[in-house]
C-alpha positions in Angstrom: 154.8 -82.1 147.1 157.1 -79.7 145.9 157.7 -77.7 143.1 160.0 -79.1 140.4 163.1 -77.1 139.4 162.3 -78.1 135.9 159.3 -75.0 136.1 162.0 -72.1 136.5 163.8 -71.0 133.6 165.2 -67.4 132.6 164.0 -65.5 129.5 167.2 -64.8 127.0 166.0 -61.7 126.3 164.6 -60.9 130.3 165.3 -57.3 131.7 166.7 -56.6 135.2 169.5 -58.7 137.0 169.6 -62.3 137.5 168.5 -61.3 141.1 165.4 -59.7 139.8 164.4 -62.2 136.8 164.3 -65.2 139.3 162.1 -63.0 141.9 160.1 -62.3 139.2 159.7 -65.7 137.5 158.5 -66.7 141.4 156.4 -64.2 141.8 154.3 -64.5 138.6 154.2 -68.3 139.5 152.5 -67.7 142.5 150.3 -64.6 141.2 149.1 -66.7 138.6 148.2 -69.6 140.6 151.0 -72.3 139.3 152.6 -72.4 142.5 150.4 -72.9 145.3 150.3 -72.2 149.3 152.4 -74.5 151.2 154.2 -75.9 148.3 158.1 -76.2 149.1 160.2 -74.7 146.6 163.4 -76.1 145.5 166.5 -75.4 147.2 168.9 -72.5 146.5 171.4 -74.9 145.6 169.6 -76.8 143.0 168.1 -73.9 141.8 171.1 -72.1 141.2 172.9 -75.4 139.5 169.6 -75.7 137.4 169.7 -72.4 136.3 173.6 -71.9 135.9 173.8 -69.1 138.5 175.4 -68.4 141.9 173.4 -69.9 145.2 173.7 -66.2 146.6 172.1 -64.6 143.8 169.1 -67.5 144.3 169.3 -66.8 148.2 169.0 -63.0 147.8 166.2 -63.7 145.5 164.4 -65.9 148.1 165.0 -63.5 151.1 163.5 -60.6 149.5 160.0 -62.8 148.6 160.6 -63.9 152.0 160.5 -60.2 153.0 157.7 -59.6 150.9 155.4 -62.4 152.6 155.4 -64.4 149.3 157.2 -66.9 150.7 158.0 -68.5 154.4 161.3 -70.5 156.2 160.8 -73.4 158.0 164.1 -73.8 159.6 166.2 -76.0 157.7 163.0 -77.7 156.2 163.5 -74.8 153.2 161.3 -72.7 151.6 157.6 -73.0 150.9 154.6 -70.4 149.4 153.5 -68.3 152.1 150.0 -68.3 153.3 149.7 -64.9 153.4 150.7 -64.9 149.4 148.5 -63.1 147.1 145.9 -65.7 145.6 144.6 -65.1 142.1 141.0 -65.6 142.0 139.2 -68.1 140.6 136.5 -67.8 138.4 134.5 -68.9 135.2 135.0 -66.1 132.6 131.4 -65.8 131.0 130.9 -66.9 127.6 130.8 -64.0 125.0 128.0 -63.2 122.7 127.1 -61.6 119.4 128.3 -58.0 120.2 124.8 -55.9 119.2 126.3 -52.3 119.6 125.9 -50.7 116.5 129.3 -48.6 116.7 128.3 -46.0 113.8 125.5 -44.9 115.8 127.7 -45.4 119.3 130.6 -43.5 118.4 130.0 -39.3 118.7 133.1 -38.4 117.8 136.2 -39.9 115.6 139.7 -40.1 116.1 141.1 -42.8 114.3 141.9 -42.5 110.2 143.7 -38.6 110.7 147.4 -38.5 109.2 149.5 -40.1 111.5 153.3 -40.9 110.9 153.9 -44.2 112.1 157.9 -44.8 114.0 158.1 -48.7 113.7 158.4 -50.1 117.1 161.7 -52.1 115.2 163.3 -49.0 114.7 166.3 -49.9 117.2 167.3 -53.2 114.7 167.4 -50.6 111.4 171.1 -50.6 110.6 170.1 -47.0 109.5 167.6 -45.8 111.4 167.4 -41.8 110.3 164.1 -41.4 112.8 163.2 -38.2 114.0 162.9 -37.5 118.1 163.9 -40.7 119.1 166.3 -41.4 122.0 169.8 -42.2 121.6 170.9 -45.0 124.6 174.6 -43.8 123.8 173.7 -40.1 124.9 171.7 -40.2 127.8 172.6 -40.1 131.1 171.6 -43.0 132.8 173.6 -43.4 135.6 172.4 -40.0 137.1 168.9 -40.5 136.0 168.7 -43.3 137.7 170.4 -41.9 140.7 167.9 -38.5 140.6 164.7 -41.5 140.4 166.4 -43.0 143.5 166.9 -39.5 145.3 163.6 -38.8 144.8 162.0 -42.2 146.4 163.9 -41.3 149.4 161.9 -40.4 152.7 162.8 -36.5 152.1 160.7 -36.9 149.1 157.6 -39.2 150.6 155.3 -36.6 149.7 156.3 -35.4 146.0 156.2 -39.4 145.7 152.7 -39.8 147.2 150.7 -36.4 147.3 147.5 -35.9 145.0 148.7 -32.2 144.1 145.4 -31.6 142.7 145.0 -29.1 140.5 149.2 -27.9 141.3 152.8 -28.9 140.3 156.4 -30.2 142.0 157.8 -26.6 143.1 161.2 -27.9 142.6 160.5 -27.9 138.8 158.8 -25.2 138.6 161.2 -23.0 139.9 163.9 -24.4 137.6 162.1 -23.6 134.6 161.2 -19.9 135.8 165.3 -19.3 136.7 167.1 -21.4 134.5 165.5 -22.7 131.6 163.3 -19.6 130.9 165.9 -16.8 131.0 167.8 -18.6 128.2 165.0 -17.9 125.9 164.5 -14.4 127.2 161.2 -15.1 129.2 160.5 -14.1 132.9 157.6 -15.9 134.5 156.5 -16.0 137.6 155.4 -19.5 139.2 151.5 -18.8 138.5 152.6 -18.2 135.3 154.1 -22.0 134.5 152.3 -25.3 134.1 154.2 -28.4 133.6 152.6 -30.8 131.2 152.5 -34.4 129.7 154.7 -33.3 127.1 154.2 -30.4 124.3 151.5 -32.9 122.8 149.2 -32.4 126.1 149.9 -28.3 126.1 149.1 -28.1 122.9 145.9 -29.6 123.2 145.1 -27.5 126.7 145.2 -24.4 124.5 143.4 -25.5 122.1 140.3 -26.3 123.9 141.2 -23.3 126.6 141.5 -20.9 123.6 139.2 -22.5 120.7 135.5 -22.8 120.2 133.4 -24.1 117.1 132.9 -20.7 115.8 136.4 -19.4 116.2 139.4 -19.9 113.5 142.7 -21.1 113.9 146.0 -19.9 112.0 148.1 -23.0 111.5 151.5 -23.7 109.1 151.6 -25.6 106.1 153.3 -28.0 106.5 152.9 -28.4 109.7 153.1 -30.8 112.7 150.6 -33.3 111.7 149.2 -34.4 115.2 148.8 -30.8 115.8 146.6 -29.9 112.6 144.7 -33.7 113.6 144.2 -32.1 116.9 142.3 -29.2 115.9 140.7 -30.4 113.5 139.2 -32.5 116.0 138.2 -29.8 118.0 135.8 -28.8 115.3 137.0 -25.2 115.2 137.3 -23.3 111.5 141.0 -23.7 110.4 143.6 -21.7 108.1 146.2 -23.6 106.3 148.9 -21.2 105.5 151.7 -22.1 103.2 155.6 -21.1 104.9 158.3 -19.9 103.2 161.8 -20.1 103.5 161.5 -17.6 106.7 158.5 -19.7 108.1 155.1 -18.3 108.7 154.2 -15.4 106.3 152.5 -12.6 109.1 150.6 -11.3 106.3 148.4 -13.9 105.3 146.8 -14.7 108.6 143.2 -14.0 108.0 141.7 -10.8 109.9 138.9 -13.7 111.9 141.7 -15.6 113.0 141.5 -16.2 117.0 144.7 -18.1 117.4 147.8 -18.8 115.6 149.8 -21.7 116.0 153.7 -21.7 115.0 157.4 -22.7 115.1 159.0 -19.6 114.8 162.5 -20.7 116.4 162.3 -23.9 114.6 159.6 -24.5 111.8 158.3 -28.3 111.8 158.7 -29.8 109.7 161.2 -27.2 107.2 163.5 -26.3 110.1 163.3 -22.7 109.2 163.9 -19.9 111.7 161.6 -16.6 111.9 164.0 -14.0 111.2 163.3 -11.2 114.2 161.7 -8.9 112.0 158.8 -11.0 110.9 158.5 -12.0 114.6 158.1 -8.2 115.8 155.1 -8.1 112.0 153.9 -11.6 113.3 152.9 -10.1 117.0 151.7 -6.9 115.6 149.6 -8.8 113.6 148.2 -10.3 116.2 148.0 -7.2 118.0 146.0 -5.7 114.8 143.4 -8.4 114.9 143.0 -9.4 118.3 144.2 -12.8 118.4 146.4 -15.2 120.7 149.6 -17.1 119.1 150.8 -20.4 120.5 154.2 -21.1 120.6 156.1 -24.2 120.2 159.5 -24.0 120.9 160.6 -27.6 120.7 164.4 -28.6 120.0 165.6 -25.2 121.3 168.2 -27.0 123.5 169.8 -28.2 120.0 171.3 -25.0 118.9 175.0 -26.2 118.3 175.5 -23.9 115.3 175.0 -21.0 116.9 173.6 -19.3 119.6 169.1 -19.4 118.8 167.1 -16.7 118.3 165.0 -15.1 121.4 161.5 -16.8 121.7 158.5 -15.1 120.6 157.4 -14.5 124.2 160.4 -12.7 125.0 159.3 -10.1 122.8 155.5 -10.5 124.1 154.5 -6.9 125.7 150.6 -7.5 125.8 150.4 -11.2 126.9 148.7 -12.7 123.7 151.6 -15.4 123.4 151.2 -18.6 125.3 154.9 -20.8 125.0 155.3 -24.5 124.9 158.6 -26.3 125.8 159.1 -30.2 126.3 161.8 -31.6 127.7 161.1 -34.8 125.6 163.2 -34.4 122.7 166.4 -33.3 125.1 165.6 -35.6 127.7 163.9 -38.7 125.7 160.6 -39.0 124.7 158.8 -41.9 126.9 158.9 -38.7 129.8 156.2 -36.9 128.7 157.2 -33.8 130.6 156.9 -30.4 128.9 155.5 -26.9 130.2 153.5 -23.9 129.0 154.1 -20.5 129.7 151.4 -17.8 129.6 149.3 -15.6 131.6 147.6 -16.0 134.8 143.9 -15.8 133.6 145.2 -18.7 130.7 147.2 -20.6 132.6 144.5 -20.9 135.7 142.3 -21.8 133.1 144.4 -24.4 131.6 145.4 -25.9 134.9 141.8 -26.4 135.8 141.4 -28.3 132.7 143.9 -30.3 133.4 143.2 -31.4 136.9 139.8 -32.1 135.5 141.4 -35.1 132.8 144.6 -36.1 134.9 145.3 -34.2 137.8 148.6 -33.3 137.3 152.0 -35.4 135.7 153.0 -37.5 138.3 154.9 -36.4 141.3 157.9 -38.8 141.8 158.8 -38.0 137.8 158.5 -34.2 138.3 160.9 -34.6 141.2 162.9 -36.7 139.7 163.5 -34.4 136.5 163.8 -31.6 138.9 166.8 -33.0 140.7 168.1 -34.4 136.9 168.0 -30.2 135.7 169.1 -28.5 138.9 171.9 -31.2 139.9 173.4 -30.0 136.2 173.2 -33.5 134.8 170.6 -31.9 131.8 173.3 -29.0 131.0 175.7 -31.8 130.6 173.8 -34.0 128.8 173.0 -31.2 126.1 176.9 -30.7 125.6 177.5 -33.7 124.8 174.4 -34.2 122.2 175.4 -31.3 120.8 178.4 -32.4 120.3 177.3 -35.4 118.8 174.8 -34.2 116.6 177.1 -31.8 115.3 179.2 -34.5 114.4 176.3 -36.1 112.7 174.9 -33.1 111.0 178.3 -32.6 109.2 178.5 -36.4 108.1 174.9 -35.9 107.0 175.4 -32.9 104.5 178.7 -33.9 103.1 177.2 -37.8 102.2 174.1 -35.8 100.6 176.3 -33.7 98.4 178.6 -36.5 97.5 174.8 -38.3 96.5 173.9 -35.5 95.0 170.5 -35.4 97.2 168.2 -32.3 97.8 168.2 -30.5 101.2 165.0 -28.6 101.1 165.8 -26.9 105.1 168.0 -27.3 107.5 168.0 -25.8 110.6 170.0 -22.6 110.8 171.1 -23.3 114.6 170.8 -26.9 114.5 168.4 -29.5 115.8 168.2 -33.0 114.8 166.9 -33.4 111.4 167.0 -32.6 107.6 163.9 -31.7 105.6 164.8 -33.1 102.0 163.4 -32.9 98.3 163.4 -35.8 96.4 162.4 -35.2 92.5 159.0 -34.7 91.6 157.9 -38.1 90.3 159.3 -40.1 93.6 156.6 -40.9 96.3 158.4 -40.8 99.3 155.7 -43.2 101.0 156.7 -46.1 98.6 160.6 -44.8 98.7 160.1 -45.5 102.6 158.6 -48.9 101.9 160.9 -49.5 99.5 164.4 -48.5 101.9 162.7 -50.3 105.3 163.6 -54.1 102.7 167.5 -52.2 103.1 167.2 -51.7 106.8 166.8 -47.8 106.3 164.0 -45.6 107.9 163.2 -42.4 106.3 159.8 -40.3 107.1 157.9 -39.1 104.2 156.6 -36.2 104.1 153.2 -36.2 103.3 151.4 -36.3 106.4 152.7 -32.8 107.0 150.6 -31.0 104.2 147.5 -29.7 104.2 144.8 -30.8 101.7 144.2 -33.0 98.9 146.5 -32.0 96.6 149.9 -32.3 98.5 153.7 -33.0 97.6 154.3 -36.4 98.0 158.2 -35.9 96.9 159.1 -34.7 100.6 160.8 -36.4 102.8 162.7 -35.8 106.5 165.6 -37.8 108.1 166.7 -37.7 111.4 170.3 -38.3 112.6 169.4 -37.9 116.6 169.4 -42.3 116.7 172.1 -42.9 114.0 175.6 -43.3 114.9 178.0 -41.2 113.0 179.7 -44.3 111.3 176.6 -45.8 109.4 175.5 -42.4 108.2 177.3 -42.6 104.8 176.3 -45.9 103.6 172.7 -45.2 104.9 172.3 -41.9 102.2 174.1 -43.9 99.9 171.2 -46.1 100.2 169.1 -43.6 100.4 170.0 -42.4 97.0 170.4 -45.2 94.8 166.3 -45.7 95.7 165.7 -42.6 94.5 167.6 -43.0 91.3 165.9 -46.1 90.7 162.6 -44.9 91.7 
């Protein structure tokens, strides 16, 4: 008996090519035990009628299962489910009980309930989505990504695809960073030096548990990154909320028993204010004075299309207390998870057995793959032309705010890809977010970024990296007319 051409149909919304979709759809029939050894499929004629597509698109389909030992010929008989196809097993699942774990008692430690900023998983169908470090499909390169991914499943690349690199890293990328992407921010490192990482998320946490203790303090800003201050928190070490001003992190409140400090010099999150140089030189002497590290994160460097950025903190690092985090997440996009940390030696050994101990390393075949993406020039070309873009953006963005008469409270003296706004003090920017998603408008309020009980809840940032230039108007007109009637 055969299977009936009625069972195959293709998903509207399916990805992949028509090719792909009906290998698929066979596949899973087979995998999940609908279709079963021996059974003769329909033929790649009615197939294709049924399903409104070309026989060769159905045959190509066929001769790659056939390939793949999912299916088997039998002359001009057709095509039938292989024997040698996968069989799913079969089995009784067990009925479930009562659950008698008693969880408070179970659970040591507690990472749910922190301050979180939640990016809708929607946020594509927004009409103006004004989200922060999201991808643009419009910008990237995806033609030579996917030409780099291709290069680097080649047979020149077998092992970077398939070695365990234990405790080490693609040298491809590594070298990139140390002559190319380094030198632009004024840092020489040498390969011992560099250790790539699942984003600036995953570095950020290596030096905090490389660097931080129970009894030891950290320095962080207010406002800050909010995962970051959730992070340490979570580590359970002592922690110093200081309050930035319109030049970022004030050097001289950083308490004399602080061990590390954490900040955005080049790009303060969430203000977008830049350190001016001089308060970088005070900031690393007062480290200097009182003995403790600083961690650096340098994300959104790459989006300096105002001018030329400052020098990192690191480049002006003589004694080795400054340990620098990049990410090529918010350049590249963000579902990479590829960043780096720069430091030295003694740290970064440390660091990189700590990773190997949790993951090993990032895997291979996307190191490679990035490496090829940076070095072929692809990456240079791709920050052009979002430059371009954003610049086109930014300038849309500030002259629709002062036609709205809206309230920047930073923007970012060399760029980047967001606005850190004030809305009046009796607006809660939480319920104005609520309150704009019923208009198809995503803002992010601010309040997760504070420290505290007592914080501003009349904050608020938008994003223009995932808005196209066109809708921007209407969407701060929208924006506005909330607030007015908040």
């Amino acid at each position: 008996m055969g299977i009936s051409v009625d069972t195959f149909f293709l998903k509207p919304d399916a990805q992949g090519t028509l090719q792909a979709q009906i290998q698929q759809m066979i596949a899973e029939g087979i995998l999940s035990g609908r279709f079963h050894v021996g059974e003769k499929l329909p033929s790649s004629r009615k197939l294709a009628t049924h399903l409104g597509v070309s026989r060769i698109t159905v045959t190509l389909a066929y001769t790659e299962l056939l390939a793949n030992d999912y299916l088997t010929s039998r002359g001009r008989s057709g095509y039938y489910v292989s024997e040698n196809a996968p069989i799913p097993p079969v089995y009784s699942p067990t009925q479930r009980g009562e659950e008698i774990v008693d969880w408070n008692r179970a659970i040591a430690r507690r990472f749910c309930g922190g301050d979180v900023l939640p990016k809708p998983s929607d946020w594509r169908d927004y009409r103006y989505p004004f989200i922060y470090g999201q991808a643009d499909p419009t910008l990237f390169d995806h033609a030579n990504w996917r030409l780099c991914a291709v290069r680097a499943l080649g047979q020149k690349d077998f092992a970077s695809l398939t070695a365990d690199y234990v405790d080490q890293d693609d040298p491809l990328l590594v070298e990139f960073i140390a002559r190319h992407t380094l030198p632009r921010r004024g840092i020489t490192a040498r390969p011992e030096e560099i250790l790539i990482t699942l984003g600036a998320q995953n570095a950020l946490w290596l030096a905090s548990r490389v660097l931080l203790s129970g009894n030891r303090k950290a320095a962080i800003e207010d406002p800050c990154y909010y995962a970051l201050r959730e992070l340490l928190l979570r580590s359970e070490c002592q922690l110093a909320p200081l309050r930035v001003d319109l030049d970022g992190l004030p050097p001289d409140a950083i308490p004399e028993d602080t061990d590390v400090i954490f900040t955005t010099p080049s790009h303060q999150c969430p203000t977008t204010a830049t350190m001016p140089f001089e308060r970088r030189r005070a900031l690393l002497q007062r480290a200097r004075e009182i003995g403790a590290m600083i961690v650096e994160d340098d994300y959104e460097f790459e989006m300096a299309f105002l001018g030329a950025p400052s020098p990192a903190l690191k480049s002006l690092d003589r004694g080795g207390c400054v340990v620098y985090v990049g990410s090529f997440s918010k350049s590249l996009f963000p579902g990479l998870r590829l960043g780096y940390m720069v430091g030295s030696e003694p740290f970064i050994r440390e660091a990189r057995a700590l990773r190997s101990l949790v993951l090993r390393h990032p895997p291979g075949h996307i190191q490679r793959t990035a490496a090829y993406f940076l070095s072929l020039g692809h990456y240079d070309a791709q920050i052009r032309r979002m430059s371009t873009a954003l610049l086109e953006r930014r300038q849309s963005m500030e002259d629709a705010i002062v036609r709205h008469g809206l309230t920047i409270a930073g923007r970012g003296a060399y760029g980047g890809s967001s606005l850190w706004m004030k809305a009046p003090e009796h607006v809660n920017t939480t319920q104005l977010a609520e309150t704009l998603r019923q208009q198809s408008v995503h803002i992010e309020p601010g309040e997760p970024f504070f420290n505290g009980p007592e914080r501003p809840h009349n904050y608020y940032r938008l994003g223009y990296s995932s808005i196209p230039t066109d809708r921007i108007p209407a969407g701060i007109e929208r924006v506005a007319k909330a607030i007015q009637t908040n």
